[in-house]
C-alpha positions in Angstrom: -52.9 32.4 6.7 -50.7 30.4 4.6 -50.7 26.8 4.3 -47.2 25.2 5.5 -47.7 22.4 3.5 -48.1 25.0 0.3 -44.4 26.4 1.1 -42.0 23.2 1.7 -40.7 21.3 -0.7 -40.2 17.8 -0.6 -36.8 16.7 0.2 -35.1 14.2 -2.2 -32.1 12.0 -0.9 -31.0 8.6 -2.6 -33.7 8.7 -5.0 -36.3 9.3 -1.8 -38.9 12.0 -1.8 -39.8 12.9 2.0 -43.0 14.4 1.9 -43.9 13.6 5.5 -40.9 13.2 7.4 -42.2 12.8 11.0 -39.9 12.9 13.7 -37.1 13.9 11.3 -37.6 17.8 11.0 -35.6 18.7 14.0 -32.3 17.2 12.1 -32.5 19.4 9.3 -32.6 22.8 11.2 -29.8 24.3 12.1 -29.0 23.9 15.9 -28.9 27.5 16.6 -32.3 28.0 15.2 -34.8 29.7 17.7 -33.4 27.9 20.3 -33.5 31.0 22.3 -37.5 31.7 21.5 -40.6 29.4 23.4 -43.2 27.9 22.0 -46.8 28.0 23.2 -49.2 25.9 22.2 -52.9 26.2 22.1 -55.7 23.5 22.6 -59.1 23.2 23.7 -60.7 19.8 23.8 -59.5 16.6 23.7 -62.3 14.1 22.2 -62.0 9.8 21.9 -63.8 10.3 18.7 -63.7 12.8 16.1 -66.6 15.1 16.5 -69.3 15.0 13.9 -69.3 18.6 12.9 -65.7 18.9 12.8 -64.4 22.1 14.8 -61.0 23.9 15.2 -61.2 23.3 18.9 -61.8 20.0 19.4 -58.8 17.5 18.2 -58.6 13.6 19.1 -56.7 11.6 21.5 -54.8 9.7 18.6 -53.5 13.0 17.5 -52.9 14.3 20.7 -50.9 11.3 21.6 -48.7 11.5 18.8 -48.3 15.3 19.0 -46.8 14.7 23.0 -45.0 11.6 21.8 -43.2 14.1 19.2 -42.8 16.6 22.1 -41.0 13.9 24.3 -38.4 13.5 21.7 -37.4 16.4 20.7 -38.4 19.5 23.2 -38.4 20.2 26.5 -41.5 20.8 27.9 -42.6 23.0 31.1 -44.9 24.8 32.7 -46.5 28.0 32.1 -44.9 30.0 35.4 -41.6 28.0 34.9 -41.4 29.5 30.9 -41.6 33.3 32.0 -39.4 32.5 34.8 -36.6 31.4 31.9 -37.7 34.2 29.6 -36.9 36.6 32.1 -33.3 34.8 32.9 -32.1 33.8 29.2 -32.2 30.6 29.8 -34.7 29.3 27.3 -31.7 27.8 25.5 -33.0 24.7 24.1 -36.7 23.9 21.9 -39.0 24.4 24.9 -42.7 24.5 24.7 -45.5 25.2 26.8 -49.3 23.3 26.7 -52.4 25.3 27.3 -56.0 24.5 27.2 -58.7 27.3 26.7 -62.3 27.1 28.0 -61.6 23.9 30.2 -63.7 20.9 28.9 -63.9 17.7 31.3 -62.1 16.1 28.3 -59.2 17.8 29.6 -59.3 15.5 32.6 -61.0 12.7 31.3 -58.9 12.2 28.0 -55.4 15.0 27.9 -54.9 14.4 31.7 -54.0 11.1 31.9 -51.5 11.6 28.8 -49.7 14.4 30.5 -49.3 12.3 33.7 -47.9 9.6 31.2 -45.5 12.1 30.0 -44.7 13.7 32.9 -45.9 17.2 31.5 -47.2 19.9 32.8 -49.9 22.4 31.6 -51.8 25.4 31.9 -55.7 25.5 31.7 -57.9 28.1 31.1 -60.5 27.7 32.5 -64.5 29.5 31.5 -65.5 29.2 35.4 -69.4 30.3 34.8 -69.8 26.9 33.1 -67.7 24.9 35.9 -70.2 22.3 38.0 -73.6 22.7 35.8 -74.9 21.6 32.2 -74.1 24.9 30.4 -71.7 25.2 27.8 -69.8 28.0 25.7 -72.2 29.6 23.1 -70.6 27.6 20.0 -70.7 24.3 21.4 -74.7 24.8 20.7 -74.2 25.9 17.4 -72.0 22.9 16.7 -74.0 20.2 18.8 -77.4 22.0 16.7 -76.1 21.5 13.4 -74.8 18.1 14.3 -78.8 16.9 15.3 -80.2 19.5 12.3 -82.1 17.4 9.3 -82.5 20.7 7.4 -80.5 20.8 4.6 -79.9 24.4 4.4 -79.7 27.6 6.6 -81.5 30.5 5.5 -80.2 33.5 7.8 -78.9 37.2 7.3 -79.1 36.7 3.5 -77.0 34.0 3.7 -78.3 30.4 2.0 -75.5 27.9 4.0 -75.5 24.2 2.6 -75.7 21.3 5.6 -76.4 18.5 3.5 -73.1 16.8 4.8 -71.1 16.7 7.7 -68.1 18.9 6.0 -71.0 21.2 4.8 -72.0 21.9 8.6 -68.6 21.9 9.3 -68.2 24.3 6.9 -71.1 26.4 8.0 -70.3 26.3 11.8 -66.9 28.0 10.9 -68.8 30.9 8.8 -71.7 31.3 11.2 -69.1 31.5 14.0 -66.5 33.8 12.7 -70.2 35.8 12.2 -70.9 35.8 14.8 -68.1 37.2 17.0 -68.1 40.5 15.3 -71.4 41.1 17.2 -71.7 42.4 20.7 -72.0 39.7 23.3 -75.7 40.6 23.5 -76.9 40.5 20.1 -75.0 36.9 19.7 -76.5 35.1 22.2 -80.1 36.5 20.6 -78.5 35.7 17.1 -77.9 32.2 18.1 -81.1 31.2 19.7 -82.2 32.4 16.1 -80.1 30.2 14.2 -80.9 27.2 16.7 -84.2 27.8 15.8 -84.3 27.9 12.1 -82.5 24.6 11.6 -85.8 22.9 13.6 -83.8 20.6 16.4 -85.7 19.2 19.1 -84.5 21.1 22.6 -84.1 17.1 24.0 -81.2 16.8 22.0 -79.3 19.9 22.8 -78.4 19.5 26.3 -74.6 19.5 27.1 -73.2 16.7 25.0 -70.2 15.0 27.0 -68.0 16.6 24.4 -68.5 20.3 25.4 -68.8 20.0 29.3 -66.8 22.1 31.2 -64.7 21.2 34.3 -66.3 20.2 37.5 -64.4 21.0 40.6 -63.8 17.6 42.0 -61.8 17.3 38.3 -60.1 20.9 39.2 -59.2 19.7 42.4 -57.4 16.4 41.2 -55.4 18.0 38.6 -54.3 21.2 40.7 -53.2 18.4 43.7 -51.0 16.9 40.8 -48.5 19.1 40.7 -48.2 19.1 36.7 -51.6 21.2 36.6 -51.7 25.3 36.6 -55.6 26.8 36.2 -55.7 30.4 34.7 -58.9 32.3 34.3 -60.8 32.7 31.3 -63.2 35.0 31.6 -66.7 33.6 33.1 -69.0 33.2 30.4 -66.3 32.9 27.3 -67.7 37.0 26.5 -65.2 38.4 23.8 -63.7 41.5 26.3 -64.1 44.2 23.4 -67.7 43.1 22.8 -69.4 43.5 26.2 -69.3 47.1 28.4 -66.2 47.7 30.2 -68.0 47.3 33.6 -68.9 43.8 32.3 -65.4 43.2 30.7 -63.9 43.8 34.4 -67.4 41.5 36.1 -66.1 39.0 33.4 -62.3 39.1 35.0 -62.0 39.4 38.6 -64.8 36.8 38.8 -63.6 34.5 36.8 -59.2 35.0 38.4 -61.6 34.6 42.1 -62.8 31.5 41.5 -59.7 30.2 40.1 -58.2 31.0 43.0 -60.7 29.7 45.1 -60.4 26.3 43.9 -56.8 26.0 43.6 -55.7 27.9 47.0 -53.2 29.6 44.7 -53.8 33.3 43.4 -54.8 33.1 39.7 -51.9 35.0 38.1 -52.8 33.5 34.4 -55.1 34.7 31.7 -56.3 33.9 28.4 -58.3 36.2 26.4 -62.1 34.9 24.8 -61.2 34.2 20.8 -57.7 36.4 21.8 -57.6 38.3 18.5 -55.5 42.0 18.5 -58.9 43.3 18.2 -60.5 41.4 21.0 -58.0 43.1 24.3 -57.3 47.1 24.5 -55.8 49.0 27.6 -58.3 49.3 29.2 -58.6 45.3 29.5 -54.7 45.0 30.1 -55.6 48.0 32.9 -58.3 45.4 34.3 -55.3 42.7 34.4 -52.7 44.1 36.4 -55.3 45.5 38.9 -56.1 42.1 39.3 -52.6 41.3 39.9 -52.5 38.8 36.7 -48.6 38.5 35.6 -49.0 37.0 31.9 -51.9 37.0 29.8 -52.0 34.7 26.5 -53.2 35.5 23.1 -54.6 33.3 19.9 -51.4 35.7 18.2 -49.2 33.4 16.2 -45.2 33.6 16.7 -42.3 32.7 19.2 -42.2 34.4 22.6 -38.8 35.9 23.7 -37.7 37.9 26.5 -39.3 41.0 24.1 -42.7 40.1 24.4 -45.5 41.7 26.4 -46.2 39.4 29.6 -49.7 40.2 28.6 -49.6 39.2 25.4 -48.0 36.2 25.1 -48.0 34.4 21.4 -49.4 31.0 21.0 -50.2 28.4 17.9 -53.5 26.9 17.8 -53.1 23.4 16.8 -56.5 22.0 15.3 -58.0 18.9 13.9 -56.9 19.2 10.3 -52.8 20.1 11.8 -50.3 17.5 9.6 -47.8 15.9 11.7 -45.3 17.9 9.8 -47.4 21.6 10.3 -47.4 20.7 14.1 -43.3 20.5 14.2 -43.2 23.7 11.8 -45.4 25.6 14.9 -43.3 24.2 17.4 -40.1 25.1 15.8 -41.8 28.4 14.4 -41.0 27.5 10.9 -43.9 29.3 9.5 -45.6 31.9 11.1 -46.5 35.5 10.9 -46.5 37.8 13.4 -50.1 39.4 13.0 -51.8 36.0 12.0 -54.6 35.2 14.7 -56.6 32.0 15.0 -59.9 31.4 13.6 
């Protein structure tokens, strides 16, 4: 995927070079530009500090701050539900995005809650509900939190020799090992991982579930739904990649996870958002799987704008990350820069 920083050109007025020009984007488009086309963003967690080992999902409240203080000035922001609703009508007539969280971390409440409520926005959560209430986490929250707590300097594993002998080195590795690691069936993974945990020598004490990577309880679930600015989706129980696991366990995976979102909320679940949400990672036969369990839009990790056109169950969204500019973030919200097969990592 291309940089957006590698395409624009800085812009030069009265002997000024703008290489940054937060808040200032909006004024240089064109007012008819995708006006008519919604925006989806993707997040995960939302951490006070940045994380040691530095991960695509987890970004931190400074920059999430300043992301929804850019939002309040220049887009309108709704919910998920709401968004279709103006899809289906024309009327998305104006720069209007939509927030989602995937997997459901108790940062969600505990740090991005009390933002949105600031704001006045509402969101959509996806929510991982095998983890929900217990100490167990998504399988690459243990790779991160065992790399963090590693003193090896290396990583022998699959014929690979991976440096750790700085934070951006694990960082670095994480990102390899992980992107490994999802080609595998959900099976071979989780064996896969215990073996990589175990190379790099970490004492079990230290790889309980670190606050970072806990997952929603339902007290939390509860408070946010009653809010009014909250929507849960389901997101799968255990976080298994749909195309990796049998299709019996691909459906398992599904209607438990849209029961106990509508279990907890007193709502039917009618939202979804597909494990890692690649092209490769949904076929028909899990889009069969949605509609027979009566889910009306599912979301992708597919970048580009969302118009009237696209599939309900295969919604685009833009991942927004650690390492996003202030200036990338307005180019994915305005969809400056995109293309239309580029998936997250």
């Amino acid at each position: 995927m291309s940089n957006p920083e590698s395409v624009i050109k800085p812009i030069a007025r009265d002997s000024v070079t703008l290489t940054e020009p937060f808040f200032r984007l909006p004024r240089l488009l064109p007012r008819s530009l995708y006006r008519d086309k919604l925006t989806i963003l993707m997040y995960h967690g939302v951490v006070r500090q940045a994380l040691t080992v530095s991960d695509y999902c987890f970004i931190t409240e400074t920059q999430f701050r300043e992301q929804m203080e850019y939002l309040a000035k220049h887009c309108r922001v709704v919910s998920l539900s709401d968004a279709l609703q103006r899809l289906r009508t024309g009327s998305v007539d104006a720069p209007t995005v939509v927030i989602t969280f995937d997997d459901g971390y108790q940062n969600v409440f505990d740090v991005a809650f009390p933002i949105l409520r600031e704001f006045y926005f509402p969101a959509t959560v996806f929510v991982n509900t095998g983890f929900v209430g217990s100490s167990e986490t998504i399988w690459f929250c243990h790779l991160i939190q065992a790399l963090a707590n590693t003193h090896n300097r290396y990583l022998e594993w699959r014929g690979l020799k991976l440096d750790l002998s700085t934070a951006s080195a694990k960082a670095m590795a994480s990102k390899n090992l992980q992107g490994l690691l999802k080609k595998l069936n959900h099976s071979d993974l989780l064996e896969q991982l215990d073996e990589i945990i175990e190379k790099l020598q970490v004492d079990d004490s230290l790889l309980g579930s670190a606050p970072e990577f806990r997952i929603l309880d339902r007290d939390a679930i509860a408070a946010m739904a009653k809010s009014g600015l909250i929507e849960f989706g389901a997101h799968t129980a255990s976080h298994s990649i749909l195309t990796r696991v049998p299709i019996n366990r691909a459906r398992d995976e599904i209607e438990q996870s849209v029961g106990s979102i509508s279990d907890w909320t007193g709502h039917a679940c009618r939202l979804f958002a597909y494990p890692n949400g690649g092209s490769s990672d949904y076929d028909h036969k899990t889009l069969k799987i949605l509609k027979d369990c009566g889910i009306h839009a599912a979301a992708t990790t597919i970048q580009g704008p969302n118009t009237a056109d696209t599939p309900m169950l295969e919604l685009r969204r833009y991942g927004v990350h650690p390492r996003l500019t202030s200036l990338s973030f307005q180019c994915k919200v305005h969809h400056l820069f995109y293309r239309s097969n580029a998936e997250a990592t």
